[in-house]
Each structure stands twice: as C-alpha cells, then as structure tokens.
VEXKEVEX-567092 format. One line per 8 residues: number of its first residue (from 1); their letters; for each residue x, y, z of N, C-alpha, C. Coordinates in nm, 3 decimals. Atoms other than C-alpha are relative to their C-alpha. Layout:
N
NUM) A) X/Y/Z/X/Y/Z/X/Y/Z; ...
This chain:
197
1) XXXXXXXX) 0.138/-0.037/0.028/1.909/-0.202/-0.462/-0.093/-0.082/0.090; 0.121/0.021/-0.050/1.614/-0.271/-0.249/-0.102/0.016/-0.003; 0.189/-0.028/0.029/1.240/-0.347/-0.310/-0.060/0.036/0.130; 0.066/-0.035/-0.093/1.022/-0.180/-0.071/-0.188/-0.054/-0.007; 0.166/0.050/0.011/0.610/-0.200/-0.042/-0.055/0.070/0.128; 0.068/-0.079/-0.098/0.369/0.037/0.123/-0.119/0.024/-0.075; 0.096/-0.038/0.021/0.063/0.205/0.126/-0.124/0.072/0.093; 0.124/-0.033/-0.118/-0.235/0.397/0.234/0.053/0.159/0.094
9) XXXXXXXX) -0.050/-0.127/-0.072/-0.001/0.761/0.292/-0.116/0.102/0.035; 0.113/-0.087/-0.033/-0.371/0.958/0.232/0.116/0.105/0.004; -0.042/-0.099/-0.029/-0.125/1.252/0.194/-0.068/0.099/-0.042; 0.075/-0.151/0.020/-0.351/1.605/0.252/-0.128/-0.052/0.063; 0.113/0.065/-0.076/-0.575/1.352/0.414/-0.060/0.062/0.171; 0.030/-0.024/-0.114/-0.705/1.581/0.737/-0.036/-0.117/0.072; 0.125/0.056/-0.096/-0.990/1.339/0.872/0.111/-0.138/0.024; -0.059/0.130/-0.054/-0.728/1.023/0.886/0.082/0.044/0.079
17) XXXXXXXX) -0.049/-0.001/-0.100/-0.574/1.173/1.141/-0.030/-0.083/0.140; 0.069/0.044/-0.142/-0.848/1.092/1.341/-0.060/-0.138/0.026; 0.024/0.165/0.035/-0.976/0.769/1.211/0.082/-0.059/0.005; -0.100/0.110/-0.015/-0.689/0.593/1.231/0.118/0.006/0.120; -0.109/-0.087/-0.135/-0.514/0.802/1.559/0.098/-0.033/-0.027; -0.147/-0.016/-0.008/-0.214/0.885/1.385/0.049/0.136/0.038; -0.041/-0.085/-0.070/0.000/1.078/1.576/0.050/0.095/-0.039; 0.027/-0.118/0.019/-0.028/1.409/1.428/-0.019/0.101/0.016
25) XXXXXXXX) 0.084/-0.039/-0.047/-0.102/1.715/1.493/-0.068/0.085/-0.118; 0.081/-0.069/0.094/-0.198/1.854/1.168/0.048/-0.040/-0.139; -0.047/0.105/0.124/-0.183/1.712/0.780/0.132/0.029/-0.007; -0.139/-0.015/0.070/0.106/1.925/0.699/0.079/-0.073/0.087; -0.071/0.101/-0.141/0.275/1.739/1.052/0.010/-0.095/-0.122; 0.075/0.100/0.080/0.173/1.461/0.867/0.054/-0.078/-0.108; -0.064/0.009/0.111/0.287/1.504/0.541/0.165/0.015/0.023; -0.143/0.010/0.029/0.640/1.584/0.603/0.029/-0.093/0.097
33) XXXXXXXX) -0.049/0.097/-0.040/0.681/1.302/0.859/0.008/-0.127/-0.112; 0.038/0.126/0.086/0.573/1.050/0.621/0.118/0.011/-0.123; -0.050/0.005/0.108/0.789/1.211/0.342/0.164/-0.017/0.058; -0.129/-0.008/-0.031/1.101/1.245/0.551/0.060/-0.194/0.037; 0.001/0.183/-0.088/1.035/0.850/0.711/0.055/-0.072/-0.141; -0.046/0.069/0.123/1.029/0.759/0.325/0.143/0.034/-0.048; -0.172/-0.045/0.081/1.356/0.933/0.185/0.106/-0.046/0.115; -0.111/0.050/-0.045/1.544/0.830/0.489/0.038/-0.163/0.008
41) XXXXXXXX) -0.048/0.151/-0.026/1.531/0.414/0.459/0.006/-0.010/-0.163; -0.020/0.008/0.132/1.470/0.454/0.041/0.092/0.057/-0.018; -0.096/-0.060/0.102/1.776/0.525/-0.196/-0.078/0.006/-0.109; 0.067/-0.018/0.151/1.685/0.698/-0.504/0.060/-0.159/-0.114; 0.052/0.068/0.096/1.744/0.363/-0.695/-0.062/-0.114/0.029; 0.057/0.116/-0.050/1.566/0.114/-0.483/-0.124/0.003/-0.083; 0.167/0.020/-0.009/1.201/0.020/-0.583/-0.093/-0.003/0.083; 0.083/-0.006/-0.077/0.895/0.062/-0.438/-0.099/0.024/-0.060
49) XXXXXXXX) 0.113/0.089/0.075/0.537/-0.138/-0.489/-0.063/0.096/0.119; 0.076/-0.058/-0.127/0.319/0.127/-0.367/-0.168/-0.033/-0.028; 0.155/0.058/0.063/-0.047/-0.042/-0.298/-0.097/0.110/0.039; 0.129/-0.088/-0.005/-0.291/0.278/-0.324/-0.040/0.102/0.131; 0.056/-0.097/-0.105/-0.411/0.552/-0.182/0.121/0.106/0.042; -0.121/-0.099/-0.026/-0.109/0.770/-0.235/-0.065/0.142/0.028; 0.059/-0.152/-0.053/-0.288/1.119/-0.163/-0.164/0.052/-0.079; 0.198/-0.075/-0.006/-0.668/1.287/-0.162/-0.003/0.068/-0.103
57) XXXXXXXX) 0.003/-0.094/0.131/-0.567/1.542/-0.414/0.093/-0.035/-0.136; -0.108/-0.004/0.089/-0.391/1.491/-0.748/0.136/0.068/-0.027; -0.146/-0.106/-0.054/-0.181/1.801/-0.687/0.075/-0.064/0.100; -0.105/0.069/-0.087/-0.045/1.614/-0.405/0.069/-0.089/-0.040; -0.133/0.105/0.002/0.090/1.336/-0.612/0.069/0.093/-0.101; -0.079/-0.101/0.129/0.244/1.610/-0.917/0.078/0.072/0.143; -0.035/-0.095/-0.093/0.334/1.787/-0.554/0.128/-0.100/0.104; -0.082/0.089/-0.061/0.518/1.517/-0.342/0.020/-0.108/-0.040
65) XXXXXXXX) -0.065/0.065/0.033/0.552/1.242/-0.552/0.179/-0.025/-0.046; -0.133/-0.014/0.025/0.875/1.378/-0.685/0.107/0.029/0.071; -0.074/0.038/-0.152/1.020/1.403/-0.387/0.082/-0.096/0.097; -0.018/0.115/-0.044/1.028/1.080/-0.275/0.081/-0.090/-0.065; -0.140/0.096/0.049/1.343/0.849/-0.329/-0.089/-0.120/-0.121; 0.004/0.126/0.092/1.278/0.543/-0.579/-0.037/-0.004/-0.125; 0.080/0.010/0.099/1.132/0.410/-0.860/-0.130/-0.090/0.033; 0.092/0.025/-0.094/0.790/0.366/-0.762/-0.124/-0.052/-0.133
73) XXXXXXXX) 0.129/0.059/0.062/0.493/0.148/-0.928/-0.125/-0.023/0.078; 0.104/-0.030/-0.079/0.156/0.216/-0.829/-0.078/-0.115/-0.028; 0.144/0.098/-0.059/-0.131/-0.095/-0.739/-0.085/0.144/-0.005; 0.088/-0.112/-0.050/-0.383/0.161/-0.743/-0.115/-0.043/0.079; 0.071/0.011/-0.049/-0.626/0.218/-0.505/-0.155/0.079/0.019; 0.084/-0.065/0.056/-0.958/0.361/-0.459/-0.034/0.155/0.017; -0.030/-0.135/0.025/-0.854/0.693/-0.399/0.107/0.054/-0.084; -0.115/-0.092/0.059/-0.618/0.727/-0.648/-0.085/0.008/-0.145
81) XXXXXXXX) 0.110/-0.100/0.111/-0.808/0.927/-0.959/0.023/-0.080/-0.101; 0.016/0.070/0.087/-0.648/0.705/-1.208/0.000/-0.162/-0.008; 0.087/0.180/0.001/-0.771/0.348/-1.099/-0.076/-0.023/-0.089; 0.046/0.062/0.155/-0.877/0.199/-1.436/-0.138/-0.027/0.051; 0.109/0.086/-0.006/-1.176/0.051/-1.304/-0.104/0.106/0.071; 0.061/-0.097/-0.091/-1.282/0.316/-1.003/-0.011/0.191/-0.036; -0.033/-0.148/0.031/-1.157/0.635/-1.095/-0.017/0.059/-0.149; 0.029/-0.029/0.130/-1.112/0.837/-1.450/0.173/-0.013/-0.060
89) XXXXXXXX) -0.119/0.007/0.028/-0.798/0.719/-1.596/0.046/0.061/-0.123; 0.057/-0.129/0.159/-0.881/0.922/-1.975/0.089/0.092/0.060; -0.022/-0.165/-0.038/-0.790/1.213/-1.724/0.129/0.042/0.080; -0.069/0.001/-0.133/-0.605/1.114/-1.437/0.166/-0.080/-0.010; -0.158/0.120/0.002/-0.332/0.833/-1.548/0.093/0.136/-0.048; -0.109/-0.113/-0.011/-0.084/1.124/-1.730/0.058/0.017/0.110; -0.042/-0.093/-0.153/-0.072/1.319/-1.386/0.076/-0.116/0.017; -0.103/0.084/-0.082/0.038/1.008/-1.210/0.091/-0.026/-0.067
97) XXXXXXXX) -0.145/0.017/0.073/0.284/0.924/-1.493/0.115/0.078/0.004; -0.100/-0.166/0.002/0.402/1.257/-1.496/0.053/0.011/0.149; -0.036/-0.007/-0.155/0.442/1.276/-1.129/0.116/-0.097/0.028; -0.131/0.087/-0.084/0.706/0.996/-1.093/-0.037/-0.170/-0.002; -0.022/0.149/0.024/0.535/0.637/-1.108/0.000/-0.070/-0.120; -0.077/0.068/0.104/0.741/0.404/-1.332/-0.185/-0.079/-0.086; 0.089/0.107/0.073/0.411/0.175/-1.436/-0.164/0.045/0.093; 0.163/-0.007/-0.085/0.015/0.175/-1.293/-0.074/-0.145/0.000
105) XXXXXXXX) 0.096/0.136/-0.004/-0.193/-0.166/-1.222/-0.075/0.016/0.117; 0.109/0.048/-0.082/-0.484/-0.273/-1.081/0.058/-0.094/0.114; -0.061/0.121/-0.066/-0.277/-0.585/-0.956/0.056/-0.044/-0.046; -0.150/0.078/0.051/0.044/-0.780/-0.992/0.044/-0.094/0.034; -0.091/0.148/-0.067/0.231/-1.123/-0.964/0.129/0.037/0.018; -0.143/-0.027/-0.002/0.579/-1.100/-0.826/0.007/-0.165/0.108; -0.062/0.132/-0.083/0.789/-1.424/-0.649/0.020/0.090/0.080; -0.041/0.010/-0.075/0.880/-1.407/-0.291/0.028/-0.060/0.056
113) XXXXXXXX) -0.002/0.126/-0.077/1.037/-1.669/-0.132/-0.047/-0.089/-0.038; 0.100/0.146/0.066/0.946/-1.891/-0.375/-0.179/0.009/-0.045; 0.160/0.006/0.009/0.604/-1.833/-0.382/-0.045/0.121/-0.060; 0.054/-0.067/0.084/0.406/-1.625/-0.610/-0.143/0.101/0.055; 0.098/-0.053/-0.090/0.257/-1.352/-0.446/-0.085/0.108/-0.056; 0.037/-0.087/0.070/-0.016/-1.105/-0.523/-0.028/0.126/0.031; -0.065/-0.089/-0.074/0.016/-0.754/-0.487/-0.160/0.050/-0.046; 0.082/-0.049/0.034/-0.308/-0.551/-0.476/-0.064/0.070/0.083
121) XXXXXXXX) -0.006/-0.156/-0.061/-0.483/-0.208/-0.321/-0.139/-0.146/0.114; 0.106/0.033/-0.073/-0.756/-0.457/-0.180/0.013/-0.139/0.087; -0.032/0.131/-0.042/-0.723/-0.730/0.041/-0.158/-0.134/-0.016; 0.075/0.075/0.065/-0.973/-1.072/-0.025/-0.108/0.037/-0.003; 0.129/-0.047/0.024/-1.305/-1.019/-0.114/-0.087/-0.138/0.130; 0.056/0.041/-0.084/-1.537/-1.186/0.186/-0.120/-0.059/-0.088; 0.089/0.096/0.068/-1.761/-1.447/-0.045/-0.152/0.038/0.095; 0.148/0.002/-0.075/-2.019/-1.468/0.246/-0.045/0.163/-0.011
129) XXXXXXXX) 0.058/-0.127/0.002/-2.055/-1.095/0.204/-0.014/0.122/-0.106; 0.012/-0.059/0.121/-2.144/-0.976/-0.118/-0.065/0.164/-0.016; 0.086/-0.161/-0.026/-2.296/-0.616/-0.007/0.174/0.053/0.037; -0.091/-0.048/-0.021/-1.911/-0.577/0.095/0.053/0.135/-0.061; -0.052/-0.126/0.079/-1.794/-0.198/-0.041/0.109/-0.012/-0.091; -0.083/0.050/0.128/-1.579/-0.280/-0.352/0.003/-0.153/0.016; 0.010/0.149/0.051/-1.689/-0.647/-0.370/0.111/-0.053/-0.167; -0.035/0.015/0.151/-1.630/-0.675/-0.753/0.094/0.030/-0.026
137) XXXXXXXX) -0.140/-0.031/0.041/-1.296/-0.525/-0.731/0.113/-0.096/0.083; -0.057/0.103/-0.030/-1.142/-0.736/-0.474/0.008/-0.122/0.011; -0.063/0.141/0.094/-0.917/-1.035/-0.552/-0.110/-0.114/0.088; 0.065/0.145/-0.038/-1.067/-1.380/-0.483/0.096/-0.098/0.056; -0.052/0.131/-0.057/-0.917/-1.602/-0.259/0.059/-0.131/-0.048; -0.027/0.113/0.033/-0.714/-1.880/-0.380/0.112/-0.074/0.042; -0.118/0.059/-0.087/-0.503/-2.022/-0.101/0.152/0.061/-0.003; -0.116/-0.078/0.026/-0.220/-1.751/-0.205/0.058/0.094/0.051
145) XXXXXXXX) 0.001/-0.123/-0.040/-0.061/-1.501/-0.077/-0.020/0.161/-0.035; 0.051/-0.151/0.034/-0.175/-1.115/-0.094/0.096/0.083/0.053; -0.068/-0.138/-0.052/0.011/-0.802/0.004/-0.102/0.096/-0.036; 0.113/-0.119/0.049/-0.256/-0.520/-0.002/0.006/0.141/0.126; 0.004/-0.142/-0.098/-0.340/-0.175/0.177/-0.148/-0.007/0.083; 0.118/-0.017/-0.025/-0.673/-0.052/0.215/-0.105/0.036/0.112; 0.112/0.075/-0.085/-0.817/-0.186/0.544/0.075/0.115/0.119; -0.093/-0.052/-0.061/-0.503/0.049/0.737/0.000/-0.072/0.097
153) XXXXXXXX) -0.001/0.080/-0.130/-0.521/-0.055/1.096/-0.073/-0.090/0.033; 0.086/0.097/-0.009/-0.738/-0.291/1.066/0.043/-0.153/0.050; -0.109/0.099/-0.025/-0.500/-0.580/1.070/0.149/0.008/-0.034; -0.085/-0.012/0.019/-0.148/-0.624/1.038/0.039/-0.113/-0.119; -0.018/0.095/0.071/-0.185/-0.985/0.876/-0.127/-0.035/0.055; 0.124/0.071/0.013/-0.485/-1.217/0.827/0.013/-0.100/-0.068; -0.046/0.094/0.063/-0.381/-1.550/0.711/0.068/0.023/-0.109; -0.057/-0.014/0.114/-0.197/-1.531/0.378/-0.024/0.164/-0.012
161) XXXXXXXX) -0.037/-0.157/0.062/-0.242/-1.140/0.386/0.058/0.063/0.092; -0.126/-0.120/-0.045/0.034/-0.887/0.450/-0.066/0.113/0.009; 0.033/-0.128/0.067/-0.112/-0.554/0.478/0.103/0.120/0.011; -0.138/-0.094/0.011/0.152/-0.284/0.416/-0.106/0.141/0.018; 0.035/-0.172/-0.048/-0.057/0.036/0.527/0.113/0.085/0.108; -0.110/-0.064/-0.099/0.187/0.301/0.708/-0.053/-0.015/0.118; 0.013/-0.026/-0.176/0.013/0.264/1.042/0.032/-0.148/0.053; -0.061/0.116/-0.066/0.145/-0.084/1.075/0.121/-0.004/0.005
169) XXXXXXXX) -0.157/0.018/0.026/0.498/-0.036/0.987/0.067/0.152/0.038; -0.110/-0.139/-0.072/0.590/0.327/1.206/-0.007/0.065/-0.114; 0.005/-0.111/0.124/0.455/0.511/0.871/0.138/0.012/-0.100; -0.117/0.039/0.080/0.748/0.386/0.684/0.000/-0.129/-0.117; -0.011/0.150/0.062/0.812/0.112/0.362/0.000/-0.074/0.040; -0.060/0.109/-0.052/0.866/-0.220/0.438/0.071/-0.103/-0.020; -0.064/0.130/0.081/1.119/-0.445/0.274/-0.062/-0.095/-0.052; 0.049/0.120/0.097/1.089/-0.696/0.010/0.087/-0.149/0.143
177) XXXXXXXX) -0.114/0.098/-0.084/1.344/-0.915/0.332/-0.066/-0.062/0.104; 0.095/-0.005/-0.118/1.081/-0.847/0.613/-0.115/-0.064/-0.022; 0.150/0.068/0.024/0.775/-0.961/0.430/0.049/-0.136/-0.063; -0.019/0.081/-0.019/1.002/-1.258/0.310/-0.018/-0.076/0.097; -0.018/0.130/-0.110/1.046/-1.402/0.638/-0.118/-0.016/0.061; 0.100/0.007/-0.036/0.691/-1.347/0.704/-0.036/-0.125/-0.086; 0.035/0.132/0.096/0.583/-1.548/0.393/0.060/-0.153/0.006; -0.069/0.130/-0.045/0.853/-1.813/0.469/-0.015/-0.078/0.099
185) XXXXXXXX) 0.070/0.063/-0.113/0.725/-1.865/0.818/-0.116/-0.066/-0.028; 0.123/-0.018/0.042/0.400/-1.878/0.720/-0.094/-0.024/0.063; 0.090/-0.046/-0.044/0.067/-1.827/0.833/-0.030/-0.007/0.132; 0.029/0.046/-0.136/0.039/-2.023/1.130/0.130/0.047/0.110; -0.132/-0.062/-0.068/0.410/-1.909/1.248/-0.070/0.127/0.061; 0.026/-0.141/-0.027/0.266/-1.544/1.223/-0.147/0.003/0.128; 0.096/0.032/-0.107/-0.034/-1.640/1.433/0.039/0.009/0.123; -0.065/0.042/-0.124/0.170/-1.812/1.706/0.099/0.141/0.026
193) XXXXX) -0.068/-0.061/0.002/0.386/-1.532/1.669/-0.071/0.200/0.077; 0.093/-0.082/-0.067/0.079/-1.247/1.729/-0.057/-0.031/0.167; 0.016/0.011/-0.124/0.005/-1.452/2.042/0.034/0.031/0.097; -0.048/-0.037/-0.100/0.237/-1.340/2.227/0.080/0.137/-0.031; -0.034/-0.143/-0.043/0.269/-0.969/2.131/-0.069/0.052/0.113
C-alpha cells in the first residue's frame, strides 16, 4: 500500500487550460489524461490525500471520482461545493461522500519523517497581507511543514511548503517517499537544490 497526495485536477475546468498552459488541447484531452496518469501509478488500495479542487462541477466528482484507483480523503478546497467553511456542505458533502471520498476536512495532521506535517487546500496565509483572497481560511505559519494545492504553478516549494498541484508533478500523485525526502532534506537542501535546476 502506498500514500499518495495531489491536487488542483479542476476536472471540466476549460479556462485552466490556459492559465496555467497545460498541455491540452481540450478539457475532455484533459480529463482523460489526468484520469488515466492517476489509475496507472495508484492501486485500488493505496491512499490518496487529495488537497482540493477536485472538479468545477459536482457531476464531475459523482462522474469521475469513481473511477479513480484508491481510497481517497479530500482537504477541501475552494472549489469544491462541500468546503465546510466556503461552500454549502447541508447540500454538497453527501455527493462527495457518495462519489468515493473515504472522509472530508478542512485540514489535517499526519507524521512524515518524523515530523508532523500539515496537510491543507491553502498554503500560509501572508500576515503582511491581510486583503489576501481567503486570508481567514489560510493556515498560519508556525515554523511547520505544509503540503497544500491552490497556488498550482505558482511554486513548486516555498520554504516548509510542498505544493502538490498536478502541474508540478507531470499531472500525476506524488508519493508519501518523494515528499519524505524532501521534508528530510529540508528547506535549505531544497533551495540549494532549485539552484541548480
């Protein structure tokens, strides 16, 4: 069994084709790369910590969630309809239950490598910038490590944060093994390590 961790598929998502120039040429393209990328490195009993933003429409997760290999726990994010905090969860949590994910959270503690990491759809909240677009929802900084989505290509890492969006990882999961040896290096490794991509 293997833990995985992703996020940020936007599946039925047209316009992120173009915002984020993935290599596409049309959602449905799109959608079945992403679904085929997933079922071929997941076994149906691995796990997988998916941080938000699993698809635009709800029909898409009742539609391709079940599809997809694992047992899958959703971080939600702020496109997913039943985010407790953002969305309408009264309406929306069922569907996603029904669709295939094992559990739903806002955010989660899990160990990696020793260290106690936190899993969540948002990466840190920027103190100096309180006008930030979901301020109040993202985590607060406390010298720890994060795993989050959200930001997609934005970064790959940013001191203590991992971001697991598919356009950093070839639109595919990414091991619980891979983001070990990241965390184990740690921060300044990954730095020295960006220098010379």
């Amino acid at each position: 069994m293997t833990t995985w961790f992703s996020s940020d598929h936007h599946f039925g998502h047209t316009n992120i084709i173009k915002y984020c120039n993935r290599p596409f040429n049309s959602v449905s393209h799109m959608n079945a790369v992403m679904e085929s990328s997933w079922n071929r490195i997941v076994a149906p009993n691995d796990i997988v910590y998916y941080l938000g933003d699993f698809a635009m429409q709800p029909q898409l997760v009742t539609e391709i969630l079940p599809r997809l290999n694992g047992t899958k726990i959703l971080i939600a994010g702020n496109h997913d309809r039943c985010h407790p905090r953002i969305g309408n969860p009264e309406r929306w949590l069922p569907v996603y239950l029904d669709a295939g994910f094992m559990a739903v959270h806002t955010e989660l503690e899990i160990e990696i490598a020793g260290q106690t990491v936190l899993l969540h759809h948002f990466p840190y909240r920027a103190e100096t910038e309180p006008q930030q677009k979901y301020y109040n929802q993202r985590p607060v900084d406390q010298a720890g490590w994060l795993i989050h989505g959200h930001v997609h290509d934005r970064w790959k890492f940013s001191g203590r944060q991992i971001n697991v969006s598919v356009e950093n990882w070839d639109f595919e999961p990414v091991s619980l093994a891979v983001l070990a040896t990241y965390i184990e290096a740690g921060p300044r490794a990954i730095e020295d390590a960006r220098a010379y991509d």
